[in-house]
VEXZA-633410 format. One record per residue (C-alpha): x, y, z. Coordinates in Angstrom, 3 decimals. Example, Ala and Ser with C-alpha at 12.3 -4.5 7.8 and 13.67 -1.06 7.14 Angstrom:
<sites>
(site (12.300,-4.500,7.800));
(site (13.670,-1.060,7.140));
</sites>
This chain:
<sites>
(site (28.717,13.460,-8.892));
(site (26.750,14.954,-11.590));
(site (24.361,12.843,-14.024));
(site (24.714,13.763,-17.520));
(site (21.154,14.268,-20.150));
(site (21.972,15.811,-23.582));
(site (17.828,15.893,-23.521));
(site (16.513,19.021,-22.577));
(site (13.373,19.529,-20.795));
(site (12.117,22.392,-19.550));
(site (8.353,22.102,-18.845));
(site (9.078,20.014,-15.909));
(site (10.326,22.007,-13.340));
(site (8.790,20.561,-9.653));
(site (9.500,22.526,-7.004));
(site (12.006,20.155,-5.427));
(site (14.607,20.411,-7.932));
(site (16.182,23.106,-5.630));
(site (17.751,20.107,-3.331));
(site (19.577,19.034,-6.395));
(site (22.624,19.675,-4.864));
(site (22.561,17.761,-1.543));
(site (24.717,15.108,-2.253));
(site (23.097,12.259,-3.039));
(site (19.739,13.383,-3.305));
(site (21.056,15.488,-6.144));
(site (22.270,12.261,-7.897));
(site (18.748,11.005,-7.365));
(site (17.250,14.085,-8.624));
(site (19.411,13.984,-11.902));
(site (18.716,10.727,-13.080));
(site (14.826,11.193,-12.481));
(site (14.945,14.671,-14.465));
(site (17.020,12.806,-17.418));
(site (14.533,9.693,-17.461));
(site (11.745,12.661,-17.971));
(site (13.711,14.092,-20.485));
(site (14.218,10.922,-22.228));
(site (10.199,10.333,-22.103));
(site (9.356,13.839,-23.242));
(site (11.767,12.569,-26.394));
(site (9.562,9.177,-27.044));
(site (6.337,11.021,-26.499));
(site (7.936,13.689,-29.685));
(site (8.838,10.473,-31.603));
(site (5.931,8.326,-30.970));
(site (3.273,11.467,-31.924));
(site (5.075,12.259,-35.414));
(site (5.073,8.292,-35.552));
(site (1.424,7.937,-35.652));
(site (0.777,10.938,-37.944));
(site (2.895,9.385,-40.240));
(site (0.827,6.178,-40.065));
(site (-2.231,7.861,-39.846));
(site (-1.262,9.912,-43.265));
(site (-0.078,6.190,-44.751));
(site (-3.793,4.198,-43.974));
(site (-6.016,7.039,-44.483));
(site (-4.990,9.449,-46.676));
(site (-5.857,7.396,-50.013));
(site (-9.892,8.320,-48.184));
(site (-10.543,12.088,-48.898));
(site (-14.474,11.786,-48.524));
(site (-15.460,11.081,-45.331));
(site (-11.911,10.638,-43.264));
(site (-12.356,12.935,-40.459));
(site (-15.710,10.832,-39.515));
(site (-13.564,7.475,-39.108));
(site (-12.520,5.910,-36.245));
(site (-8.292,5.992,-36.776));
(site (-7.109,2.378,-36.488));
(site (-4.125,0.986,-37.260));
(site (-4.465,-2.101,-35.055));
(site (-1.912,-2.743,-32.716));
(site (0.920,0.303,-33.733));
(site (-2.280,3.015,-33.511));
(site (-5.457,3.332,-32.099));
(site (-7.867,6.383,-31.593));
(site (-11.238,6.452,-30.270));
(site (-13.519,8.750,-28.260));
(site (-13.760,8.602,-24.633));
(site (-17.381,7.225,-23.578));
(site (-17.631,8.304,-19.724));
(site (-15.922,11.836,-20.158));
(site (-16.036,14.203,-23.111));
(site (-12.211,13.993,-24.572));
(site (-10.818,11.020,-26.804));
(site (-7.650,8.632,-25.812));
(site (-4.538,7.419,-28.321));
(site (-2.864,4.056,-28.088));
(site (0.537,2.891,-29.475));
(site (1.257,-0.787,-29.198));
(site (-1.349,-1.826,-27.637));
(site (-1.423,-1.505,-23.706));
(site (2.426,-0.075,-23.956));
(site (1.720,3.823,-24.285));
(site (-1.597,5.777,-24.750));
(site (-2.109,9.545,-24.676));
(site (-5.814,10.542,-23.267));
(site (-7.491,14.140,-23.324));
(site (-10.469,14.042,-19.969));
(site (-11.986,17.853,-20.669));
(site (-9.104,19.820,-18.852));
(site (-6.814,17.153,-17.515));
(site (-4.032,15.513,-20.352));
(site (-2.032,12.798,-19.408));
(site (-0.240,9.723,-20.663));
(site (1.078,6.521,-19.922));
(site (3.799,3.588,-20.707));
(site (2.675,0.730,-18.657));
(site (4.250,-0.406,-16.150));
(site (6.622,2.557,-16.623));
(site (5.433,5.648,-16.160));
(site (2.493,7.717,-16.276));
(site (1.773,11.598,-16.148));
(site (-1.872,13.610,-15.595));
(site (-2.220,17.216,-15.329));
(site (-5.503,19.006,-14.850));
(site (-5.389,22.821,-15.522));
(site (-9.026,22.876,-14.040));
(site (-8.038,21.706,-10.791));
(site (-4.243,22.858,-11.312));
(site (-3.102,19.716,-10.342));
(site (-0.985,17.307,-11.315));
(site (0.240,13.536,-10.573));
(site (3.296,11.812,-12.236));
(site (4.373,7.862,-11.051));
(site (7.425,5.754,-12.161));
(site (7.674,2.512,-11.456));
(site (4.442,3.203,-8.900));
(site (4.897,2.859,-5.984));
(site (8.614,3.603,-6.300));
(site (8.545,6.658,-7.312));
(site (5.944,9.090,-7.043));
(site (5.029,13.493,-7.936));
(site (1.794,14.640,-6.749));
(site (0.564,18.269,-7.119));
(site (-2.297,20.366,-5.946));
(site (-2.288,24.214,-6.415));
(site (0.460,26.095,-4.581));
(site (0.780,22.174,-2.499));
(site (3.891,19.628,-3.960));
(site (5.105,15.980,-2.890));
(site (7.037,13.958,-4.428));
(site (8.528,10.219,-2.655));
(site (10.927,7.788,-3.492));
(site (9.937,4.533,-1.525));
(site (8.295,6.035,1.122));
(site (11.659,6.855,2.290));
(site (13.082,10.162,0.737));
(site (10.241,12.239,0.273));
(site (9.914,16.384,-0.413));
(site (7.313,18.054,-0.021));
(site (6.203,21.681,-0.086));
(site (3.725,24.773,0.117));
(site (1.691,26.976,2.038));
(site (0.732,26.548,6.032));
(site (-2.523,27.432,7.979));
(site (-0.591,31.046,8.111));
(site (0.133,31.386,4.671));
(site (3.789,31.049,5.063));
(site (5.335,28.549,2.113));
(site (7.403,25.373,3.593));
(site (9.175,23.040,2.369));
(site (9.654,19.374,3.763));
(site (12.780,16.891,2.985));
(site (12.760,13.075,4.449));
(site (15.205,10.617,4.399));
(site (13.068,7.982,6.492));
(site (14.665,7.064,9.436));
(site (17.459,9.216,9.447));
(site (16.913,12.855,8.165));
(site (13.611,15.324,8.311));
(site (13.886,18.980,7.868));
(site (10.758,21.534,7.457));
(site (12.067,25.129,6.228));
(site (9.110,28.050,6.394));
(site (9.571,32.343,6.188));
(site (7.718,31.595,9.449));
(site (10.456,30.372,12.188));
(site (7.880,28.658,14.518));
(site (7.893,26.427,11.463));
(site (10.953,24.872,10.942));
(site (13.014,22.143,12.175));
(site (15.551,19.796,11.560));
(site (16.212,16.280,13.204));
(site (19.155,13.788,12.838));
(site (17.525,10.452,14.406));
(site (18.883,9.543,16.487));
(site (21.662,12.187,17.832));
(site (19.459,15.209,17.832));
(site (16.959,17.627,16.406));
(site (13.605,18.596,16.437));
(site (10.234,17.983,14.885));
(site (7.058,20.681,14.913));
(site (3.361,19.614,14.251));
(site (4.330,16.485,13.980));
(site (3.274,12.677,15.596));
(site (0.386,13.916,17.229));
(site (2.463,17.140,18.984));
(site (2.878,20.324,18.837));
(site (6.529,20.235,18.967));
(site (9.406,17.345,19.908));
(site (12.820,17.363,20.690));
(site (15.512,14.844,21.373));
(site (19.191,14.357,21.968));
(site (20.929,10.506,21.615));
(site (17.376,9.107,21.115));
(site (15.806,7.294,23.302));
(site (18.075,8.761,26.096));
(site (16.403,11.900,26.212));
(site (13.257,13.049,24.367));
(site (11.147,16.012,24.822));
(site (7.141,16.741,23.527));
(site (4.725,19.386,24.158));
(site (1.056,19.240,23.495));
(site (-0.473,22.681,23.823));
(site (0.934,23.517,27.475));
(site (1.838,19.813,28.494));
(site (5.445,19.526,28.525));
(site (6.600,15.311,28.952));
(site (10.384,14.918,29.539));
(site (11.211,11.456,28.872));
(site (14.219,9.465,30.092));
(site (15.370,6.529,28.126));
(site (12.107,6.083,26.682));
(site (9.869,5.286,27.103));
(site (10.824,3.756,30.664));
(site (10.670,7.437,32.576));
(site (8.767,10.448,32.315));
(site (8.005,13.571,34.224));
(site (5.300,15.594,33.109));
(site (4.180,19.038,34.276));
(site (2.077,22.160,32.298));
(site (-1.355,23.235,31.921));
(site (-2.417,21.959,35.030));
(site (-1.057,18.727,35.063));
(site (1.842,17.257,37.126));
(site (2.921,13.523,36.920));
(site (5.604,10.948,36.749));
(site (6.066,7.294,35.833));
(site (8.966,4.520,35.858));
(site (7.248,2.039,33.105));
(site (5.894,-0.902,33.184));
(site (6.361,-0.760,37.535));
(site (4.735,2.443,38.838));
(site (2.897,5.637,37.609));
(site (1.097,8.407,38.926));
(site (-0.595,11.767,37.281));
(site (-2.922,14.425,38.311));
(site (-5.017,17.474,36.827));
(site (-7.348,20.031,38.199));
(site (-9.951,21.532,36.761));
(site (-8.533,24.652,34.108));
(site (-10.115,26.712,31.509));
(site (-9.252,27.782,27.911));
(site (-10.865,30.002,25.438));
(site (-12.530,28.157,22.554));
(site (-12.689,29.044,18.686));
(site (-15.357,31.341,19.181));
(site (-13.673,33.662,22.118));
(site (-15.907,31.634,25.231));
(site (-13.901,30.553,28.358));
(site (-14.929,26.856,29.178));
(site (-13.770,24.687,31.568));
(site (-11.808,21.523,31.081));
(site (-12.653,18.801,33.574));
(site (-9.547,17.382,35.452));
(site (-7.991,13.665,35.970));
(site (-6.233,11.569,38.445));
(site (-4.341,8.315,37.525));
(site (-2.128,5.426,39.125));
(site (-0.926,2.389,38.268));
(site (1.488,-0.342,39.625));
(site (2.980,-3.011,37.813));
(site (1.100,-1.134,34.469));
(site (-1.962,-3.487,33.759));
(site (-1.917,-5.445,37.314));
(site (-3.212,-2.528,38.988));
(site (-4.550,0.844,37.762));
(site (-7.367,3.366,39.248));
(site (-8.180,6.088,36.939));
(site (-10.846,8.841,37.777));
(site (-11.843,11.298,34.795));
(site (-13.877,13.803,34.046));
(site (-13.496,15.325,37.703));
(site (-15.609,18.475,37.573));
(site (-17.679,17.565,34.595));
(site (-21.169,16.382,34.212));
(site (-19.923,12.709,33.582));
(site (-16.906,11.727,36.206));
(site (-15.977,8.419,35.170));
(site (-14.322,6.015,37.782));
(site (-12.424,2.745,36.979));
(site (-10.195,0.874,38.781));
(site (-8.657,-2.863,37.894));
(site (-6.822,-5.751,39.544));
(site (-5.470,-7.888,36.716));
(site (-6.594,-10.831,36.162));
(site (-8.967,-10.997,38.522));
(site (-11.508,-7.915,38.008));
(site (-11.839,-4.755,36.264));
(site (-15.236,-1.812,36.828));
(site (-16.129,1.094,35.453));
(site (-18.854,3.510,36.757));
(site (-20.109,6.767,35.500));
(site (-23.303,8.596,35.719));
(site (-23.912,7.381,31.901));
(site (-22.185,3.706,32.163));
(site (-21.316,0.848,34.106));
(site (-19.179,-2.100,33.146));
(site (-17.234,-5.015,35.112));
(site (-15.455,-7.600,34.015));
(site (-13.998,-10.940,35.374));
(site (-11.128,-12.307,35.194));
(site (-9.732,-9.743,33.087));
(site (-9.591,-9.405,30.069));
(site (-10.500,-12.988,28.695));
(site (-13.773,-13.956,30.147));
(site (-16.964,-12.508,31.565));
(site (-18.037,-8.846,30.949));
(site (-21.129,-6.693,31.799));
(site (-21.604,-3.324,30.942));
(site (-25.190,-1.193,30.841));
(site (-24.457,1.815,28.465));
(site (-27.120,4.458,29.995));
(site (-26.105,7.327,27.408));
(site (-27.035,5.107,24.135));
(site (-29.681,2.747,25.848));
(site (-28.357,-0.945,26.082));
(site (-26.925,-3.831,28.297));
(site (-24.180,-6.061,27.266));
(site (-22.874,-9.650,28.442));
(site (-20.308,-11.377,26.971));
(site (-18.420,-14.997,28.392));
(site (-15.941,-14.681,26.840));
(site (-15.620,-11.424,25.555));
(site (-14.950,-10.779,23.186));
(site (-15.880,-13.798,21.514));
(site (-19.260,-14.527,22.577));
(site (-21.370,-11.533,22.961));
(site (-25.409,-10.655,23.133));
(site (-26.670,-7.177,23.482));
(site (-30.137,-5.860,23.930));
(site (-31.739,-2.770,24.203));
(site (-33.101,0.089,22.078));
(site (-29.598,1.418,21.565));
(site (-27.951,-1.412,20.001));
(site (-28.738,-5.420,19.531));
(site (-26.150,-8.158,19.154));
(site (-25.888,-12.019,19.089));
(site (-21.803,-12.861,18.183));
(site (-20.205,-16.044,18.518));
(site (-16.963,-15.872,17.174));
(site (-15.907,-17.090,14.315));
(site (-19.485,-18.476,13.315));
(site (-21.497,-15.908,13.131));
(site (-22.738,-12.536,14.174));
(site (-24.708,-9.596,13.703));
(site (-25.033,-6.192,15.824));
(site (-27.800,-3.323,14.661));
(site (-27.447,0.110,15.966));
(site (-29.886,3.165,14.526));
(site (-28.031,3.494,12.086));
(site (-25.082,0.633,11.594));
(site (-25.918,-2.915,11.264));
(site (-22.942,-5.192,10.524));
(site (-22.619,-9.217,10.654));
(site (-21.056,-12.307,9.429));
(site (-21.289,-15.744,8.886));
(site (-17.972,-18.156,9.117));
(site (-15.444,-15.115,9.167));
(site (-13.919,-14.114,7.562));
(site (-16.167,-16.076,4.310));
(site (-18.601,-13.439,4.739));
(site (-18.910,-10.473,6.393));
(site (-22.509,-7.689,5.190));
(site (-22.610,-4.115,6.558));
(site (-25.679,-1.583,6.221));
(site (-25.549,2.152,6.528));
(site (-28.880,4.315,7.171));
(site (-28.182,7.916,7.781));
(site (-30.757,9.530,5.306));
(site (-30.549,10.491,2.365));
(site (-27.261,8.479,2.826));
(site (-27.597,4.538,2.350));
(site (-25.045,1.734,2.341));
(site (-24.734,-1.687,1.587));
(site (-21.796,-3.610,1.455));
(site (-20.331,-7.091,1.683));
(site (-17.117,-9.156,1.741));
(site (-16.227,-12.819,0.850));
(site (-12.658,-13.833,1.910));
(site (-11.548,-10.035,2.737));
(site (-10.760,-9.024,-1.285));
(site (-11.766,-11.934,-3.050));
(site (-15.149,-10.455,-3.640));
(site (-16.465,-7.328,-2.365));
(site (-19.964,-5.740,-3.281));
(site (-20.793,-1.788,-2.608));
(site (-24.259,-0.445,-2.992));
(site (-24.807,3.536,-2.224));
(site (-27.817,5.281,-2.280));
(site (-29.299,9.086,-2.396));
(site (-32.974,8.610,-0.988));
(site (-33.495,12.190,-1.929));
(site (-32.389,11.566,-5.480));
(site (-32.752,8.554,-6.443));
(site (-29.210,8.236,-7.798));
(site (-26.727,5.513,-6.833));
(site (-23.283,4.026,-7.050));
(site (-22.322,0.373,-7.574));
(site (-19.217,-1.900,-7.503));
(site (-18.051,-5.423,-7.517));
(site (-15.183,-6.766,-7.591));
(site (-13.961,-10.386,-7.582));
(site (-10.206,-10.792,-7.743));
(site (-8.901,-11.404,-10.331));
(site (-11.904,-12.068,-13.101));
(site (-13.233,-8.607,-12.911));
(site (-13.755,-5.059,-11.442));
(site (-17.753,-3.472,-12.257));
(site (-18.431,-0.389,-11.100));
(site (-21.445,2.319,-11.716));
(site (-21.187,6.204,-10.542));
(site (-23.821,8.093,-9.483));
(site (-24.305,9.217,-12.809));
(site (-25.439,6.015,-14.101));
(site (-21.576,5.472,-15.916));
(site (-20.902,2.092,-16.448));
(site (-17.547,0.354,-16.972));
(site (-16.772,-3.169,-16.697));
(site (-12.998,-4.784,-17.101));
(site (-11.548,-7.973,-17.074));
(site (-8.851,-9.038,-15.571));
(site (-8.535,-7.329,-12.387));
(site (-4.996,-8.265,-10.797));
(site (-4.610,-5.101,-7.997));
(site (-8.001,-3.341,-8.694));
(site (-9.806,-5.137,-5.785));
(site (-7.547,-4.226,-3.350));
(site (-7.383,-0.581,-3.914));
(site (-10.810,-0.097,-6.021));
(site (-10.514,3.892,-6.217));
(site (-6.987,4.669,-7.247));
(site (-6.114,6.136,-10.473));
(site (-2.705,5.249,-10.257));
(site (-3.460,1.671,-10.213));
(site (-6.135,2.358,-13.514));
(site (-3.108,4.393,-15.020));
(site (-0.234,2.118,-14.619));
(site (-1.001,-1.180,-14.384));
(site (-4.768,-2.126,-15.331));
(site (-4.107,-1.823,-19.366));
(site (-1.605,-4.882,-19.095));
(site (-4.462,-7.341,-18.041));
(site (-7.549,-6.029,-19.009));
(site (-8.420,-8.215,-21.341));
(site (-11.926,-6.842,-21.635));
(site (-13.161,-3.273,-20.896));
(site (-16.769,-2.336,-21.353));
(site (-18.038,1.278,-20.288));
(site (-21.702,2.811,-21.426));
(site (-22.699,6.461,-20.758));
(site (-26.551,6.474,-20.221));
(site (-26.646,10.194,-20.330));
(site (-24.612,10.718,-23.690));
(site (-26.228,7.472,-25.320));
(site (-22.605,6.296,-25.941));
(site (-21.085,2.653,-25.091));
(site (-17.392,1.261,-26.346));
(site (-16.519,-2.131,-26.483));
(site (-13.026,-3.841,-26.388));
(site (-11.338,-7.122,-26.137));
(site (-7.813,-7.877,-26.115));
(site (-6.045,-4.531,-26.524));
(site (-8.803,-3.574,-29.217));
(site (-8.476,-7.010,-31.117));
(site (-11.776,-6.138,-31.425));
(site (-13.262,-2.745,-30.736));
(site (-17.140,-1.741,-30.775));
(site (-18.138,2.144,-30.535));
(site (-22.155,2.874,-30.481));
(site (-23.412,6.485,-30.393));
(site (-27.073,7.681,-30.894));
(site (-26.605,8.575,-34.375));
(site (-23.734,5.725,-35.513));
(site (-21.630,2.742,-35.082));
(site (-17.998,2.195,-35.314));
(site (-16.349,-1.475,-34.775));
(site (-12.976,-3.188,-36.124));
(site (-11.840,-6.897,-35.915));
(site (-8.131,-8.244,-35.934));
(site (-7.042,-5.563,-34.620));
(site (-8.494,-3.201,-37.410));
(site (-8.168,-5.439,-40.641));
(site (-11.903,-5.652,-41.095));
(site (-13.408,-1.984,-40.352));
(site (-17.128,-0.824,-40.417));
(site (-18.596,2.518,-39.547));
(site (-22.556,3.124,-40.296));
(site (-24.357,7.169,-39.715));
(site (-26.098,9.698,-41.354));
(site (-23.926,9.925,-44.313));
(site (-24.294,5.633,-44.728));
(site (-21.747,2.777,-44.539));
(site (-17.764,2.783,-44.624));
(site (-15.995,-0.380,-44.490));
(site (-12.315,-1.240,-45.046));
(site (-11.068,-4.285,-45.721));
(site (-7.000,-4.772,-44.824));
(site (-6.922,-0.960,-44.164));
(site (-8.370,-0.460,-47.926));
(site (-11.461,2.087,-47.879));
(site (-14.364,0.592,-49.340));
(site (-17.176,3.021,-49.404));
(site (-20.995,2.274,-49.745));
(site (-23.165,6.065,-50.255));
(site (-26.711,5.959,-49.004));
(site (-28.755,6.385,-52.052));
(site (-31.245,9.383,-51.441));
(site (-35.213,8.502,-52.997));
(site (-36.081,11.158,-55.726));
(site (-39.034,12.810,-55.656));
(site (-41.396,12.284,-58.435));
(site (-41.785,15.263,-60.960));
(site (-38.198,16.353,-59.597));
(site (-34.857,16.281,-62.203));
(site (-32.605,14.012,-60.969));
(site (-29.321,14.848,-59.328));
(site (-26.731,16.107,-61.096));
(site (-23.958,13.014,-62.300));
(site (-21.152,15.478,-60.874));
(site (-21.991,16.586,-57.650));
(site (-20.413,19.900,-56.395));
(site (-16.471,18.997,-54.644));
(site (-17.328,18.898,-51.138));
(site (-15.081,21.070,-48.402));
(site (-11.876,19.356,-47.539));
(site (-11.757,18.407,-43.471));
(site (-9.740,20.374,-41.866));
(site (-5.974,19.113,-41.030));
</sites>
């Protein structure tokens, strides 16, 4: 099957497009690449669009044009960008906008589509229908993911050999590299393979979960119907275990060169358990400075004891629990843990009872909370680094506060779903919005600020303390305030009334009409006047 685009594109060329032809994914593949095509054709259209209209309001204003803020209301809108040097278009309103940040370009049709590429940081991020659909690019690194459940992904390993990764979540995974100790392929669940994967070095299976197979570094587990059997064996270790009824594993003491070509020696283990959590002894650390026994009889008891700590608890694990921490310097009780808990001790201090309140200080963590989850504070003191933070209702309202002692600088947010997101950079950049619908609950990503945040911000305030600048705007620029040192730009109804005051005086237009005050210069006395016909001034360049 084969899509067919009359629209030709050719600056968008990811790196995937080379699985075009595997089946279906191919179809997939050739209806994204014609939906770009399509946009690449709007974003033509809509550009000569707005010159057109820009030509039609302005062009009547030779003197004085190029130092106006372009405003056509709703259909057009132009206006510097007051956090970052670079400027930012909009076409009906909150639809489509085209923004200029220094190196990066990008643009958007809410709740479309959106494209950013930074040459600086040769990156580059591209989301339809986020989180449908989603292209993200860093250097020589790719990924694009449809759902979270056909992804590709590609570029170079920790031996600078280039892969590429394919996933059709659950069923198909393949990695391809130049390096073979790099690839794999994996049906789930008849057979295949996975390397680096799942927290192992390597895993293979046949008719999973009859037989699966993992290795981490030289431990080798062969499972059997898992995970109900295993038989383990490498690096030391040998062990076996028919879950949840009986299991047993030992290791002895081995050693292994580290990163910096010293042998050291890796303490050892032995473990059992019957009936899994009714009774287990464990001893680790056997060889090591801190051999660590513990050994349970669920429900009725659990201990721990180590050269550095000492715990018991009874019955197990609902009710009461003692442990002396000897390492970090405290004693714990709790009856029943984990609800009601007191510590004490130079290490760490707690009073909780659960859910009405509690608060627990370390150095340098202190966290608490009243009613949870209606409030919940944290602190942070590592210097220079400090944090403050707190939480009413999980996202309903969150406050950050982050400090450089050293500096003096520090970051702010708030947020308070779904009146408003404030936030302030280290910088001392300032930007305020109203509505906030998704912000709260993921505060930091630019997708979100891309996509979906010009359909309800009904208010967007941002001040650059540094430049002097501020903007102002309400309702999709319904009305729209620009301040810089040396002027001031606003429009109401969406750019019917106009005003712009600087150096070179006062500019108003009235129903796009220019209407344009000079600012009369004094004349010295003794001095001729100025001439009646001034000399024709430069024209602004196009």
């Amino acid at each position: 099957m084969k899509v067919k685009c009359d629209i030709h594109y050719e600056a968008f060329r990811p790196d995937w497009m080379a699985f075009k032809h595997i089946g279906i994914f191919g179809v997939i593949v050739d209806y994204f690449a014609c939906f770009m095509r399509i946009v690449s054709r709007f974003r033509k259209v809509s550009s000569l669009l707005a010159l057109v209209g820009i030509g039609l309001a302005f062009g009547s204003e030779a003197q004085g044009a190029a130092a106006w803020t372009s405003s056509l209301g709703l259909l057009y809108e132009r206006f510097d960008l007051v956090l970052e040097p670079g400027f930012r278009r909009e076409w009906m309103g909150p639809f489509y906008s085209q923004e200029q940040r220094g190196e990066a370009y990008g643009w958007a049709a809410p709740p479309f589509a959106s494209w950013t590429k930074d040459s600086g940081t040769e990156s580059a991020e591209l989301d339809v229908l986020y989180p449908l659909l989603t292209y993200d690019r860093f250097g020589p690194e790719t990924r694009w993911q449809f759902f979270q459940l056909f992804s590709i992904s590609g570029g170079p390993s920790l031996d600078d050999s280039a892969k590429k990764r394919l996933s059709l979540f659950p069923f198909y995974f393949q990695q391809r590299s130049a390096n073979p100790t790099n690839q794999y392929t994996a049906f789930v669940p008849f057979y295949g393979e996975f390397k680096n994967r799942f927290f192992r070095d390597e895993v293979r299976f046949v008719l999973l979960p009859l037989y699966v197979q993992s290795r981490k570094r030289e431990v080798v587990t062969d499972n059997y119907i898992y995970p109900f059997f295993h038989l383990r064996h490498g690096g030391g270790v040998a062990g076996w275990q028919l879950w949840p009824l009986i299991g047993s594993e030992t290791k002895g003491i081995t050693q292994r060169t580290n990163h910096w070509g010293d042998v050291e020696e890796i303490p050892g283990h032995k473990k059992f358990f019957f009936g899994w959590l009714l009774y287990f002894n464990e001893r680790s650390g056997i060889g090591g400075t801190n051999e660590d026994h513990s050994f349970g009889f669920a429900p009725f008891f659990t201990r721990e004891h180590s050269a550095l700590r000492d715990a018991v608890a009874f019955p197990w694990p609902l009710g009461y629990r003692r442990a002396e921490d000897r390492e970090k310097g405290y004693k714990e009780w709790s009856a029943p843990w984990p609800f009601i808990t007191f510590a004490r001790g130079p290490g760490k201090t707690a009073d909780r009872v659960w859910p009405f309140f509690s608060h627990a200080k370390t150095p340098e963590v202190e966290t608490g909370f009243y009613l949870w989850p209606l409030y919940k504070t944290g602190k942070v003191r590592a210097a220079p680094y400090e944090r403050d933070s707190s939480r009413v209702l999980f996202y309903l309202y969150a406050d950050l506060h982050e400090r450089n002692t050293d500096t003096g600088e520090d970051l702010r947010r708030r947020l308070f779903w779904p009146l408003f997101s404030y936030r302030k950079d280290f910088q001392g950049r300032e930007r305020l919005q109203v509505l906030a619908v998704l912000e709260p609950f993921l505060p930091t990503s630019r997708s979100i600020e891309r996509n979906y945040s010009p359909l309800w911000s009904l208010w967007r305030s941002e001040s650059n303390p540094k430049t002097g600048v501020s903007s102002r705007s309400f309702l999709w620029n319904l009305y729209h305030r620009e301040r810089t040192p040396d002027s001031k730009k606003g429009s109401l109804l969406f750019g019917l009334f106009q005003y712009q005051t600087g150096p070179d005086g006062k500019h108003m237009r009235l129903f796009y009409i220019p209407t344009t005050k000079k600012r009369s210069e004094a004349v010295p006395a003794g001095s001729s006047p100025a001439p009646t016909n001034p000399p024709p001034q430069e024209a602004a360049p196009r």
